[in-house]
N, CA and C atoms as an extended XYZ file, in Angstrom:
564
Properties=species:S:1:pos:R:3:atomname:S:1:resname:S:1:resid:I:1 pbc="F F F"
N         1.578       61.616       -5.594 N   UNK     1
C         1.867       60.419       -6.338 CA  UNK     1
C         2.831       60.737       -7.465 C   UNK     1
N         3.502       59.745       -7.831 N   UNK     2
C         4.608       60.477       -8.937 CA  UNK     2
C         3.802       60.074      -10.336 C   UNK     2
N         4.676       60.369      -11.275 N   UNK     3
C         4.358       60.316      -12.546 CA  UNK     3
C         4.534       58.680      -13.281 C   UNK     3
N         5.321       58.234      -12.264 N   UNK     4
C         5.582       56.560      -13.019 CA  UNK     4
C         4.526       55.885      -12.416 C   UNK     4
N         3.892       55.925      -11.669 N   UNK     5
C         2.595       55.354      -11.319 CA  UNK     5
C         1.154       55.443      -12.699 C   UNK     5
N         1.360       57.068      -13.080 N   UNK     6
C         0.101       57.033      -13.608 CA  UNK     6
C         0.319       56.855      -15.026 C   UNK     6
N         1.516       56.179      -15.520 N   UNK     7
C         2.083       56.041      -17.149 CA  UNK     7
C         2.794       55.112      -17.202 C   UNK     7
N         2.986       54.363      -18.686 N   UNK     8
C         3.955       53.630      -18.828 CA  UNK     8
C         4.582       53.472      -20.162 C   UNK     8
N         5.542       52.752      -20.159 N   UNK     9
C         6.256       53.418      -21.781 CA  UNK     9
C         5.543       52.481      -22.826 C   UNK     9
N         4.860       52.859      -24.046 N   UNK    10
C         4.618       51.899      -25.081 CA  UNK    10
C         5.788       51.468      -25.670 C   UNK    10
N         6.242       49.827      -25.537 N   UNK    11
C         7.050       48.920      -25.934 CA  UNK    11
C         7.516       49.364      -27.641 C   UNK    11
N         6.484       49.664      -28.159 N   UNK    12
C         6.742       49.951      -29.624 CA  UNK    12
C         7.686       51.434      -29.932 C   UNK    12
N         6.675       52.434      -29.769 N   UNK    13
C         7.231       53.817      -30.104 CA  UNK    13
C         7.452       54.180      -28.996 C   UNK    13
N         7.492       54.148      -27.741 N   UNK    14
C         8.430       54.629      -26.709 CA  UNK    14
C         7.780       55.673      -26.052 C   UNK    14
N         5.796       55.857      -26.491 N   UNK    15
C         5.756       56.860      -25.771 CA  UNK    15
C         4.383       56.644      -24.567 C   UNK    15
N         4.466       57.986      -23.502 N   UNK    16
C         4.076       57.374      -21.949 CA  UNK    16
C         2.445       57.329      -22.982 C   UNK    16
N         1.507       55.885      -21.941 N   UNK    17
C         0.736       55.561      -22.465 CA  UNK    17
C        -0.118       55.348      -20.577 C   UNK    17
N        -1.200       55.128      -20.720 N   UNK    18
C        -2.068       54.528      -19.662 CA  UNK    18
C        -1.654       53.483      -19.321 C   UNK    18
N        -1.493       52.947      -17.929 N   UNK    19
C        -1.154       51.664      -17.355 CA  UNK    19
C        -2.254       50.803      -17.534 C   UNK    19
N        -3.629       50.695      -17.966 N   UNK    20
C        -4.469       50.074      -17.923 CA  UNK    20
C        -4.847       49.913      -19.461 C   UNK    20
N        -3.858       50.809      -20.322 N   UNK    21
C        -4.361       50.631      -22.063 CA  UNK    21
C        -4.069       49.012      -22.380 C   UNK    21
N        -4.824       48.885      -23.547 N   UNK    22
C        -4.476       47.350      -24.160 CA  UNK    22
C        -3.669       47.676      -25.912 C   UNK    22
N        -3.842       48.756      -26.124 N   UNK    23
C        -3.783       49.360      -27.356 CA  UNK    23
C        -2.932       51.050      -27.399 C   UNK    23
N        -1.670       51.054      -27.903 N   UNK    24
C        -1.246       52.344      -27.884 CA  UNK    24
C        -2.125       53.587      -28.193 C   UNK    24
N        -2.216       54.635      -27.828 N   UNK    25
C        -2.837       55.313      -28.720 CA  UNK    25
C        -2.152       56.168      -29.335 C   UNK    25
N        -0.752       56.324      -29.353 N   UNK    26
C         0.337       57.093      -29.974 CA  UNK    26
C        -0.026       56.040      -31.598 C   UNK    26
N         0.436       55.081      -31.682 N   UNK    27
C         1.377       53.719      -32.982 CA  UNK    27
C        -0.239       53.113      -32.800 C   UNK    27
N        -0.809       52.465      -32.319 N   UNK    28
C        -2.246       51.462      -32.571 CA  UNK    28
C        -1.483       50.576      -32.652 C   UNK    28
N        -0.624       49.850      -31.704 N   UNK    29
C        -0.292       48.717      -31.342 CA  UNK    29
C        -1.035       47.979      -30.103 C   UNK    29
N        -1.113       46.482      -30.435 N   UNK    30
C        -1.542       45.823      -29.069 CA  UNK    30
C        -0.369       45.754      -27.878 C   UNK    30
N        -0.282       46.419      -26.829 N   UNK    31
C         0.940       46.284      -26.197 CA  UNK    31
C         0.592       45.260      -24.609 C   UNK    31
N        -0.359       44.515      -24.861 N   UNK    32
C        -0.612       43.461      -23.954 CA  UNK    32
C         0.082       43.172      -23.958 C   UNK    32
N         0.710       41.710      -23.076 N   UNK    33
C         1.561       40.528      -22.900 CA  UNK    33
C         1.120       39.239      -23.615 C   UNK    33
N         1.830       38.336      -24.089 N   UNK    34
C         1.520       37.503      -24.889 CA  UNK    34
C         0.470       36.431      -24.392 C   UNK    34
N         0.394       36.273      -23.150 N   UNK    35
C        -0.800       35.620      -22.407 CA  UNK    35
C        -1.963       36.392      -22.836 C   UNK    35
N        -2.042       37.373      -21.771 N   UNK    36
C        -3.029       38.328      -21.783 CA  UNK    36
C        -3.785       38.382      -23.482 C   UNK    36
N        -2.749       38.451      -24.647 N   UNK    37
C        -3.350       38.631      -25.851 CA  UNK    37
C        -3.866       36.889      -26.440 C   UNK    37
N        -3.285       35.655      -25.852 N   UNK    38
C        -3.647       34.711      -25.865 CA  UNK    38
C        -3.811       33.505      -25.083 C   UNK    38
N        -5.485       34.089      -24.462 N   UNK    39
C        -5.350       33.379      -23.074 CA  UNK    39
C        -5.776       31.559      -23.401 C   UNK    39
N        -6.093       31.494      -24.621 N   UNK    40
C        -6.419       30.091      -25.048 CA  UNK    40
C        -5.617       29.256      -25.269 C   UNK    40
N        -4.580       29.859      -26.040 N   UNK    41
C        -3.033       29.419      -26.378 CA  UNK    41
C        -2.297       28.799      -24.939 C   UNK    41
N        -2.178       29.912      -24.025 N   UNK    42
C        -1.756       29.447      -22.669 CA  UNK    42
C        -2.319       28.267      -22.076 C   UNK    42
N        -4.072       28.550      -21.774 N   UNK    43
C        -4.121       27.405      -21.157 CA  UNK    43
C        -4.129       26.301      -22.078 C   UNK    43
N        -3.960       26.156      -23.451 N   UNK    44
C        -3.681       24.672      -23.857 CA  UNK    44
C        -2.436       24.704      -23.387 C   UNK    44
N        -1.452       25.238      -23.895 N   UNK    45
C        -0.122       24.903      -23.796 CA  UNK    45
C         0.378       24.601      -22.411 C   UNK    45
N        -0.390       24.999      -20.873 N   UNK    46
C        -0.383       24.555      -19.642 CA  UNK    46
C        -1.011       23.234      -19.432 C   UNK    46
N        -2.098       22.912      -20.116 N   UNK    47
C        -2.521       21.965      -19.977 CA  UNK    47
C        -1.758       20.408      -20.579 C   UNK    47
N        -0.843       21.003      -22.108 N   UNK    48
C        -0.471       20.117      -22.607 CA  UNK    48
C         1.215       19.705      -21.604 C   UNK    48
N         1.445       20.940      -20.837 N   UNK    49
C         2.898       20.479      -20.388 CA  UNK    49
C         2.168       19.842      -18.643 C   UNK    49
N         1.033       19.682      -18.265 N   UNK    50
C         0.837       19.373      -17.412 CA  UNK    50
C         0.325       18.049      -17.718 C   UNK    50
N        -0.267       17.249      -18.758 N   UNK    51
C        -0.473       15.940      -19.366 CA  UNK    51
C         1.110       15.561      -19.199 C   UNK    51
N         1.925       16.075      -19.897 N   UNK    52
C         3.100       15.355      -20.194 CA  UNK    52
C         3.944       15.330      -18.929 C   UNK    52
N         3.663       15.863      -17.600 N   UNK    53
C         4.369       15.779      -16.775 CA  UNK    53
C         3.707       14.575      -15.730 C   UNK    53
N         2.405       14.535      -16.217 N   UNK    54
C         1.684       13.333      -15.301 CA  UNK    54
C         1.937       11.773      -16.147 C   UNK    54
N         1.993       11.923      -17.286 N   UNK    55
C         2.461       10.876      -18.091 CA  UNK    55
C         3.726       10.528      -17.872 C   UNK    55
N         5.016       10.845      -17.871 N   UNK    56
C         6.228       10.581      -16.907 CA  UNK    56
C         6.418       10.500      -15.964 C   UNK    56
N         5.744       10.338      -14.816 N   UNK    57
C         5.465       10.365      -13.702 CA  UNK    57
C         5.165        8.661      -13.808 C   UNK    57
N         3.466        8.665      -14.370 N   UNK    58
C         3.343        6.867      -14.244 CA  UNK    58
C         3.905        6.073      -15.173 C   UNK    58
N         3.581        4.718      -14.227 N   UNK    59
C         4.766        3.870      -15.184 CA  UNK    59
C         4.092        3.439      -16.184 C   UNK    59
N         4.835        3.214      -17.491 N   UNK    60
C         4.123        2.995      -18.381 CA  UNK    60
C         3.406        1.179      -18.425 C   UNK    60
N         2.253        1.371      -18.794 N   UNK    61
C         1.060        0.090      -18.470 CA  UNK    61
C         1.012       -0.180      -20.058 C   UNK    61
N         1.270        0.077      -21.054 N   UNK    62
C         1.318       -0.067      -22.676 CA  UNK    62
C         2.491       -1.794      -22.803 C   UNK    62
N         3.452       -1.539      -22.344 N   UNK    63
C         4.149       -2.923      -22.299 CA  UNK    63
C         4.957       -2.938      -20.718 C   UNK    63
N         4.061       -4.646      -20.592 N   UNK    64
C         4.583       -4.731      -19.395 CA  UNK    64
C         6.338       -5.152      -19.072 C   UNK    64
N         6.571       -4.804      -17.798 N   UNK    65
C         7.540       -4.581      -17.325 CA  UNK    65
C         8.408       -5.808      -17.459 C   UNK    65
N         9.947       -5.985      -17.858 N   UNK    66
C        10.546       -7.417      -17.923 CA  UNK    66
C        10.846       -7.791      -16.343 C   UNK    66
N        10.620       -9.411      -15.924 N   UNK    67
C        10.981       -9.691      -14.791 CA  UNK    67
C        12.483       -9.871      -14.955 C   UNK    67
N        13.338       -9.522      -15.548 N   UNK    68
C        14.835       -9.600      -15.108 CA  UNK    68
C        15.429       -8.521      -16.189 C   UNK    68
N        16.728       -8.590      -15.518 N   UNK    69
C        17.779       -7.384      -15.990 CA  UNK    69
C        18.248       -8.321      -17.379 C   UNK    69
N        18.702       -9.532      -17.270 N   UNK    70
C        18.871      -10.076      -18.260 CA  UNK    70
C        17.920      -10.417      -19.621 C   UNK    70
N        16.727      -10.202      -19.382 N   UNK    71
C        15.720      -10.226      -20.214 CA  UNK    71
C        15.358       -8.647      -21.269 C   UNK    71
N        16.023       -8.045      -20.620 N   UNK    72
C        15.939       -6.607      -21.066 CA  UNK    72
C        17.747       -6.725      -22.370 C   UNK    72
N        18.526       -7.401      -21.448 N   UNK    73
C        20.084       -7.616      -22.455 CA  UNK    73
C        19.669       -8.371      -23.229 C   UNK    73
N        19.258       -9.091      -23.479 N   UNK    74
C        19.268      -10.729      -24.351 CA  UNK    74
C        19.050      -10.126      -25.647 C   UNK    74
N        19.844      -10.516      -26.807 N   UNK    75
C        19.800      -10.196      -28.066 CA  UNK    75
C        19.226      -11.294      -28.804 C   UNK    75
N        17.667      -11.593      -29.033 N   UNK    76
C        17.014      -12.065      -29.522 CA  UNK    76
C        16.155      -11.751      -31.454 C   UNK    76
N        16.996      -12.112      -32.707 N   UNK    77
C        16.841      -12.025      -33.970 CA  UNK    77
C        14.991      -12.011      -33.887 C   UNK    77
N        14.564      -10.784      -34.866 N   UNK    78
C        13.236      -10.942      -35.138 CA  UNK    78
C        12.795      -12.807      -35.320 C   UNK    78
N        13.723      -13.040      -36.043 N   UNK    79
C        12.953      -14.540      -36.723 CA  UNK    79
C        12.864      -15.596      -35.837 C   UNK    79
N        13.904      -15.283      -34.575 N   UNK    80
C        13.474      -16.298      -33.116 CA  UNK    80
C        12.130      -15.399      -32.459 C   UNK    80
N        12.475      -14.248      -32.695 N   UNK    81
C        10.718      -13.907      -31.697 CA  UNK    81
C         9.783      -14.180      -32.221 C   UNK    81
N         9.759      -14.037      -33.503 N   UNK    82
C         8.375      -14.547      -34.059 CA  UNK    82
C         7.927      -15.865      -34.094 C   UNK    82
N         9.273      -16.886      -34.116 N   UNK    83
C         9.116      -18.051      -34.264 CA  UNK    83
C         8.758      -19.114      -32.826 C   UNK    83
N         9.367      -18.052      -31.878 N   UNK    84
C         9.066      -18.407      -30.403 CA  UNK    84
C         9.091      -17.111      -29.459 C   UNK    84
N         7.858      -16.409      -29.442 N   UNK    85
C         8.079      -15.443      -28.459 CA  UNK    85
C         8.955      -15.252      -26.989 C   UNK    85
N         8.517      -16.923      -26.452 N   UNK    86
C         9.208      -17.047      -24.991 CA  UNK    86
C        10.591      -17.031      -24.978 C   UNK    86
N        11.538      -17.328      -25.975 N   UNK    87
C        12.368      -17.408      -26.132 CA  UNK    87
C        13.117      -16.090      -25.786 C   UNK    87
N        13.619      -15.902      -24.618 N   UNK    88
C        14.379      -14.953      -23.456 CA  UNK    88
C        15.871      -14.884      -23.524 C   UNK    88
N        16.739      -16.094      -23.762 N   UNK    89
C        17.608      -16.338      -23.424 CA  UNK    89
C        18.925      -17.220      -24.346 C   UNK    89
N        20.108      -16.277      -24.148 N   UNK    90
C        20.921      -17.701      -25.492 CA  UNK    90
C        21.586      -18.319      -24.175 C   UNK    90
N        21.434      -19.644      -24.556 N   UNK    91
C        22.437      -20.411      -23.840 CA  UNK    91
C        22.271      -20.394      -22.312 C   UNK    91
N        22.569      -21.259      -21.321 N   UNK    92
C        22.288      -21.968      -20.196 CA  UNK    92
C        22.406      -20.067      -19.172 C   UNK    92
N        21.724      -19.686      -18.388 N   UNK    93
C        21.938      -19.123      -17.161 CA  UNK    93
C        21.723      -19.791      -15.720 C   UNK    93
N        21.382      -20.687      -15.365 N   UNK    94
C        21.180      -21.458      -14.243 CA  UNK    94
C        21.844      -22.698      -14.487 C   UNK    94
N        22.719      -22.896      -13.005 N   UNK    95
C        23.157      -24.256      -12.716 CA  UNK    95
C        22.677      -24.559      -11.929 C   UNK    95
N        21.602      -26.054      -12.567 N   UNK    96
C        21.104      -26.844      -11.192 CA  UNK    96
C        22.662      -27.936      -10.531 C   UNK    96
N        22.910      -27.389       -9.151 N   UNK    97
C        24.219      -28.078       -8.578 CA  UNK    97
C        23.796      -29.578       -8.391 C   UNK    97
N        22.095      -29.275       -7.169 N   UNK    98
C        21.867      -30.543       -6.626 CA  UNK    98
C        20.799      -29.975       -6.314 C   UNK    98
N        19.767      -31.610       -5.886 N   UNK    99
C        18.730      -31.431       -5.570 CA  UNK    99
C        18.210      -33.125       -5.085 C   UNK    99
N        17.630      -33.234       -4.067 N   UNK   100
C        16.971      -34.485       -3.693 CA  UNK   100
C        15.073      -34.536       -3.775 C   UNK   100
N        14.169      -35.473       -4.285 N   UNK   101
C        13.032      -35.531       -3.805 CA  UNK   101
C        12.830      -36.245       -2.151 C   UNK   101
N        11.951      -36.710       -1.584 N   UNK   102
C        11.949      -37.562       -0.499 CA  UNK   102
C        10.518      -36.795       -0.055 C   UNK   102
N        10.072      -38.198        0.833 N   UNK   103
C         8.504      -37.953        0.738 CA  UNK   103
C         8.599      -37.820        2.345 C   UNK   103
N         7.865      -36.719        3.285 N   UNK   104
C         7.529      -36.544        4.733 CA  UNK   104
C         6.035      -36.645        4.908 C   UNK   104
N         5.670      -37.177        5.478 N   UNK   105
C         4.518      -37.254        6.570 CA  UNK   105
C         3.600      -37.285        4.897 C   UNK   105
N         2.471      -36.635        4.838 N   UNK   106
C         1.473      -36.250        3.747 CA  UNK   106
C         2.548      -35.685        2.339 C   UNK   106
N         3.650      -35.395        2.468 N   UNK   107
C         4.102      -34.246        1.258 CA  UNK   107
C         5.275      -34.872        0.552 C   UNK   107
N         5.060      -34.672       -0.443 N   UNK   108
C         6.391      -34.555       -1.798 CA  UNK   108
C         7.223      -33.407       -1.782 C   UNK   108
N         8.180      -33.748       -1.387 N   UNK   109
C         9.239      -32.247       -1.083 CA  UNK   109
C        10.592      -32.508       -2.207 C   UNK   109
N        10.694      -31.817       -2.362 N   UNK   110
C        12.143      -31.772       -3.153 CA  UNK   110
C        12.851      -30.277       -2.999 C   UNK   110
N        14.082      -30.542       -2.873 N   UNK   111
C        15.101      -29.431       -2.080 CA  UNK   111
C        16.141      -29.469       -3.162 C   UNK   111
N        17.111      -28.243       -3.059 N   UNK   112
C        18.266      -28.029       -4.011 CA  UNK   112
C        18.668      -26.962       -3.905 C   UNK   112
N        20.105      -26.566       -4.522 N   UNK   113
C        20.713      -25.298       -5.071 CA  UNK   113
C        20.630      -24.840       -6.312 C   UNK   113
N        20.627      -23.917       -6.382 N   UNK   114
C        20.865      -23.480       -8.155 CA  UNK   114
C        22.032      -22.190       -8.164 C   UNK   114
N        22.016      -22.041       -9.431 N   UNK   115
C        23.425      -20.753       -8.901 CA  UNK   115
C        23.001      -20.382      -10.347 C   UNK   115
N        23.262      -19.037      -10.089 N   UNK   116
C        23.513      -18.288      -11.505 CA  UNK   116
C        24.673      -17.743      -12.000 C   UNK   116
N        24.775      -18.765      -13.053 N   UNK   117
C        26.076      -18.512      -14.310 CA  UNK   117
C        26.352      -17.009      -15.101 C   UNK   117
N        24.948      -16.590      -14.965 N   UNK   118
C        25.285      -15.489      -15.890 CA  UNK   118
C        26.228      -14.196      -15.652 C   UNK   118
N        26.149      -13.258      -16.230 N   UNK   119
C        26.861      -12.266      -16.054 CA  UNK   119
C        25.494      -10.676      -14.962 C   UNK   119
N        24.503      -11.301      -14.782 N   UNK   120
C        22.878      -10.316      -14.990 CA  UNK   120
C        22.314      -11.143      -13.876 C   UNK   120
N        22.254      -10.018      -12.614 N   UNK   121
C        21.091      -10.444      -11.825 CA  UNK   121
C        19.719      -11.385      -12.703 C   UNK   121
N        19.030      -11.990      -11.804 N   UNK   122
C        18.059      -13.037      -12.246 CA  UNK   122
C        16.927      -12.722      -11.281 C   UNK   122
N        15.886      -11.989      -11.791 N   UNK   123
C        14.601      -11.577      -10.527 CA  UNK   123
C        13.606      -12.685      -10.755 C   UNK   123
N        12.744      -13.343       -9.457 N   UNK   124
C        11.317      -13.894       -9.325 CA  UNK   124
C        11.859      -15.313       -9.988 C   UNK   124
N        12.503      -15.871       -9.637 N   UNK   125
C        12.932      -17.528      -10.475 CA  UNK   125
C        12.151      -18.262       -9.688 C   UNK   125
N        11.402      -18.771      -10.539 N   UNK   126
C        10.315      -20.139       -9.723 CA  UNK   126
C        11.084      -21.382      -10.150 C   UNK   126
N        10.990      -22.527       -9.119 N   UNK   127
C        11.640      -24.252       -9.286 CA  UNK   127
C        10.375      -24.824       -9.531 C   UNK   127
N         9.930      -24.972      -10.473 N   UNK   128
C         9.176      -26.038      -11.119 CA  UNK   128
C         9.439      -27.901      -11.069 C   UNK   128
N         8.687      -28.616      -10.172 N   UNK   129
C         9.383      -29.472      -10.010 CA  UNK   129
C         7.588      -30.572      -10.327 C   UNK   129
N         7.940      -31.465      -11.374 N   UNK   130
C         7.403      -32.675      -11.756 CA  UNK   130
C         7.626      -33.662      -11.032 C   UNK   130
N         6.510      -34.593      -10.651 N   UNK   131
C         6.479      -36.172       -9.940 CA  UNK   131
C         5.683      -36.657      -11.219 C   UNK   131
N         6.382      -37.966      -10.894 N   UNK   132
C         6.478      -38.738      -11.851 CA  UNK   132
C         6.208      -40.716      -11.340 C   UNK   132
N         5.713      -41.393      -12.087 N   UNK   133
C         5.335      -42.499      -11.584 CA  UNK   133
C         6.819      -43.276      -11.546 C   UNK   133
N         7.341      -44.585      -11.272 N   UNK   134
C         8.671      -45.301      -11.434 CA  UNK   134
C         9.111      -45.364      -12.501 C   UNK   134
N         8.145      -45.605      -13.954 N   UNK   135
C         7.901      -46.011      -14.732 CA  UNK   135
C         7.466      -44.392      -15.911 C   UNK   135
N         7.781      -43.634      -15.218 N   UNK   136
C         7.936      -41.943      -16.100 CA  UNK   136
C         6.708      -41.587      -16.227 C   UNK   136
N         5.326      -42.191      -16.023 N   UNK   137
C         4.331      -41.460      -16.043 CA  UNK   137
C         4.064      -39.654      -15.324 C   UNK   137
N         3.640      -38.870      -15.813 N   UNK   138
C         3.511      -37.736      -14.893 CA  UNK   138
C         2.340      -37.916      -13.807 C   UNK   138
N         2.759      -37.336      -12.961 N   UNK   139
C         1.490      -36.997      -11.882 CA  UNK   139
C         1.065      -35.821      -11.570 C   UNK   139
N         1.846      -35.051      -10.958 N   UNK   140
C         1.661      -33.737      -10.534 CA  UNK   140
C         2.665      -32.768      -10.444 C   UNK   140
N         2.710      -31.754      -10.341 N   UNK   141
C         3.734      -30.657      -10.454 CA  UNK   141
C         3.442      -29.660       -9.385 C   UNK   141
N         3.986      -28.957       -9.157 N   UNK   142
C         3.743      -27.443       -8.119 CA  UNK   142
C         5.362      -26.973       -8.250 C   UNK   142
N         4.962      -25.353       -7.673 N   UNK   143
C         6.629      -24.536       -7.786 CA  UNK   143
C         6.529      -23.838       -6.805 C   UNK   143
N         7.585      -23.371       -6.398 N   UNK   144
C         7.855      -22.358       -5.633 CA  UNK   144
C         9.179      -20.885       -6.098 C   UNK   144
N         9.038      -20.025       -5.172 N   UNK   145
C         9.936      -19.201       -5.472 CA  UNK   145
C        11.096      -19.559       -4.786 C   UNK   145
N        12.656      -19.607       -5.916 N   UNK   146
C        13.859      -19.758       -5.038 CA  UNK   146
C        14.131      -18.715       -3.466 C   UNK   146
N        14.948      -18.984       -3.161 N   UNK   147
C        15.024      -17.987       -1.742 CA  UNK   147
C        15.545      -16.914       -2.273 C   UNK   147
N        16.650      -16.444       -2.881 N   UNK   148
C        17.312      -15.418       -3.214 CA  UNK   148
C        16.787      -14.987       -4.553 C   UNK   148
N        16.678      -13.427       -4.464 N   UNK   149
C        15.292      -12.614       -5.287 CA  UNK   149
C        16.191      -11.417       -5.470 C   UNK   149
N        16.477      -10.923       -6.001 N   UNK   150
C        17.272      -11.508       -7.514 CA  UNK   150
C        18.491      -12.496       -6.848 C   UNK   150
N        18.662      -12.959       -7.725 N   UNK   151
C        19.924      -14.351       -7.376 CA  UNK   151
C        20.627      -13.425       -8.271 C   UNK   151
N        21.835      -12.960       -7.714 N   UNK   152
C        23.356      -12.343       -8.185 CA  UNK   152
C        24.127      -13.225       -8.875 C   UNK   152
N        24.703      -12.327      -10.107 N   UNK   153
C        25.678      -13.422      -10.993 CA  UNK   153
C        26.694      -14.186       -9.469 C   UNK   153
N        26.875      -15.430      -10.283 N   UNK   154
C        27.939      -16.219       -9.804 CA  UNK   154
C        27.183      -16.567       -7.983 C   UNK   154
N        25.533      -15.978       -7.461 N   UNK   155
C        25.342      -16.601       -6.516 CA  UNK   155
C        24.653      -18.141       -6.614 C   UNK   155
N        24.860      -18.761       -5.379 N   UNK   156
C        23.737      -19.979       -5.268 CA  UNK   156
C        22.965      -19.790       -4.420 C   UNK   156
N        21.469      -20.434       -4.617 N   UNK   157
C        20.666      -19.969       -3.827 CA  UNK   157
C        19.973      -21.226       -3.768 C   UNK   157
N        19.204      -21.571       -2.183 N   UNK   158
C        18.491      -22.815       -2.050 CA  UNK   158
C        16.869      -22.877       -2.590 C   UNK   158
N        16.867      -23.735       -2.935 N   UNK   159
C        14.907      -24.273       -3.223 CA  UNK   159
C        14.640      -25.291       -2.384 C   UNK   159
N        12.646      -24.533       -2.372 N   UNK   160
C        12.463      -25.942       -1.835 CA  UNK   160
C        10.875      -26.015       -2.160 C   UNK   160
N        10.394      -26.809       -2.645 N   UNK   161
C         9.105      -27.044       -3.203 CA  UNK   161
C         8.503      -28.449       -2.339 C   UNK   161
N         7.415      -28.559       -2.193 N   UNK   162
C         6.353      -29.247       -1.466 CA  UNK   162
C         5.277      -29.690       -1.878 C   UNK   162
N         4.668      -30.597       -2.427 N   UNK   163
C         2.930      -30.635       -3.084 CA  UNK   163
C         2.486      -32.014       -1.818 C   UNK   163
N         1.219      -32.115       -2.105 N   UNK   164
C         0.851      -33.148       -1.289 CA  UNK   164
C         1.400      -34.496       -2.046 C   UNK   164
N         1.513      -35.560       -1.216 N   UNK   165
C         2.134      -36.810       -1.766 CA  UNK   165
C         0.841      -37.756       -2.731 C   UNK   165
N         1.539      -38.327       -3.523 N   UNK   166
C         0.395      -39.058       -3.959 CA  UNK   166
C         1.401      -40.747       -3.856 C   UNK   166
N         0.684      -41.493       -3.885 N   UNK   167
C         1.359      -42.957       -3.745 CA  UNK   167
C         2.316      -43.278       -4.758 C   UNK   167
N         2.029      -42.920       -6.300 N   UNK   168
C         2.690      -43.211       -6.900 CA  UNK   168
C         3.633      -42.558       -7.473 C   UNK   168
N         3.634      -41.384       -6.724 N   UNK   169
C         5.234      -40.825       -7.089 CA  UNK   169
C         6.387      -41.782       -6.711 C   UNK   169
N         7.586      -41.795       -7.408 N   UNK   170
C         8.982      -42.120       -7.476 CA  UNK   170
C         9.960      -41.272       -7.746 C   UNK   170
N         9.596      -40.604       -8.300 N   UNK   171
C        10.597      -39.760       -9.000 CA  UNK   171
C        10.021      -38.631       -9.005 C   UNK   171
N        11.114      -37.411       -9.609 N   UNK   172
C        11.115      -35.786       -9.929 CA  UNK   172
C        11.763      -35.474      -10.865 C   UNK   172
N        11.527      -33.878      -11.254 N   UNK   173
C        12.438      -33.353      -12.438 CA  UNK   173
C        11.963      -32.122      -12.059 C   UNK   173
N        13.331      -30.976      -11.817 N   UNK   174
C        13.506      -29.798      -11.363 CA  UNK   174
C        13.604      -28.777      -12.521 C   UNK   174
N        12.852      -27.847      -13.586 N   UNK   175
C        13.177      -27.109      -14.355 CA  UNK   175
C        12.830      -25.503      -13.490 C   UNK   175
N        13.280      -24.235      -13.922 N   UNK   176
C        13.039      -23.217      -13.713 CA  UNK   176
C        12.440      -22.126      -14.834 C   UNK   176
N        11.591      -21.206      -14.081 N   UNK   177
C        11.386      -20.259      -14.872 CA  UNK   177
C        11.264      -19.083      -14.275 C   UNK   177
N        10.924      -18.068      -15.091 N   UNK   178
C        10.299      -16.689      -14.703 CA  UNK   178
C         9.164      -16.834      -13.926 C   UNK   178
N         8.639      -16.446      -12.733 N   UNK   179
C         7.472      -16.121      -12.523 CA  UNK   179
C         6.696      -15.388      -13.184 C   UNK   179
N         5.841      -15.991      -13.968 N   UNK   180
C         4.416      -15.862      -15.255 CA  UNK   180
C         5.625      -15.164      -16.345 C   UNK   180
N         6.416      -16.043      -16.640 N   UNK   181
C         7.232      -15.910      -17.767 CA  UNK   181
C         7.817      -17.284      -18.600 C   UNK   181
N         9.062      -16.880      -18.979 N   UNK   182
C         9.324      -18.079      -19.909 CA  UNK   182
C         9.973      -18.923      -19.042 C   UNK   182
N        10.774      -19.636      -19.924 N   UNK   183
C        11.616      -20.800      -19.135 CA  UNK   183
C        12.985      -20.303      -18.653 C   UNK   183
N        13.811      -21.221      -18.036 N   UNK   184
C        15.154      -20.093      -17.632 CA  UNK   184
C        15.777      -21.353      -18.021 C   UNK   184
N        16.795      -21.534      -18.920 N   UNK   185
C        17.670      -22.346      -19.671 CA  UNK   185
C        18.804      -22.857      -18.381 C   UNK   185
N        18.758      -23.923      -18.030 N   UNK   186
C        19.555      -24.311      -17.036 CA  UNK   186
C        20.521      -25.682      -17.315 C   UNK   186
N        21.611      -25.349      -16.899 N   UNK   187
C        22.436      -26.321      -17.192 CA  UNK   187
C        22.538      -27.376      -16.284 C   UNK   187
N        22.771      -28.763      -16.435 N   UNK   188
C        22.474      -29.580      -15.090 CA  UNK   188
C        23.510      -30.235      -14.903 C   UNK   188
């Protein structure tokens, strides 16, 4: 067997020591490895870079996620958020083009386009659509999701909403929003 097997150099004073020492015996230095001399230190410090790698990993659940790209741009003054949280948006992003009600068999249907003006995809847009008596009373409401998810600047995309009929509908009124969000400012 050779001689580098049964020795090794102490890191400090340079001289051959036992491969199995923890402690020179030339200098009385600890010539462990910095683990080895702190095995507590390690496993926190493994443990703490293994928290922080599972924490970037999931998505964060602390504030939920915005349903649009434009909701994340919108430059909204503290004194409008406080004064109206929902408040998402400056100025019109949806053009309602057209839209008809008309009653089939059992159902209140109302159909249309909308298009988005903005410059910012538009994700999950629900058509909120009100019946109404001849005479403007409300009756009932129901929504649906537009067809196109996200609706692309400058696209149009069709709606079409349905509730059961009631007799005294006459009329409608088409607004939009976020799905379980705010309103979406639409120009008509």
């Amino acid at each position: 067997m050779s001689n580098e097997n049964k020795t090794k150099i102490c890191k400090f004073c340079r001289e051959e020591i036992d491969p199995k020492a923890k402690w020179c015996p030339h200098c009385g230095k600890d010539i462990r490895d910095w683990a080895s001399r702190h095995p507590v230190a390690l496993t926190v410090i493994i443990f703490v870079i293994f928290v922080y790698i599972i924490a970037k990993a999931l998505p964060d659940v602390s504030r939920p996620e915005s349903s649009s790209i434009l909701n994340q741009k919108a430059s909204v003054t503290s004194s409008q958020e406080s004064s109206n949280p929902e408040k998402k948006y400056q100025g019109n992003v949806l053009e309602l083009l057209d839209y008809g009600c008309y009653k089939e068999y059992d159902y209140f249907i109302t159909e249309g386009q909308v298009k988005n003006i903005s410059n910012d995809p538009i994700e999950n847009v629900e058509a909120i659509v009100s019946a109404y008596t001849k005479d403007g009373k409300f009756v009932k409401s129901d929504s649906a999701l537009i067809e196109y998810d996200p609706i692309m600047p400058g696209q149009i995309s069709p709606f079409r909403v349905g509730m059961t009929d009631n007799p005294q509908i006459e009329k409608c009124k088409v607004e939009f929003k976020e799905f379980w969000g705010a309103e979406i400012p639409t120009k008509r």
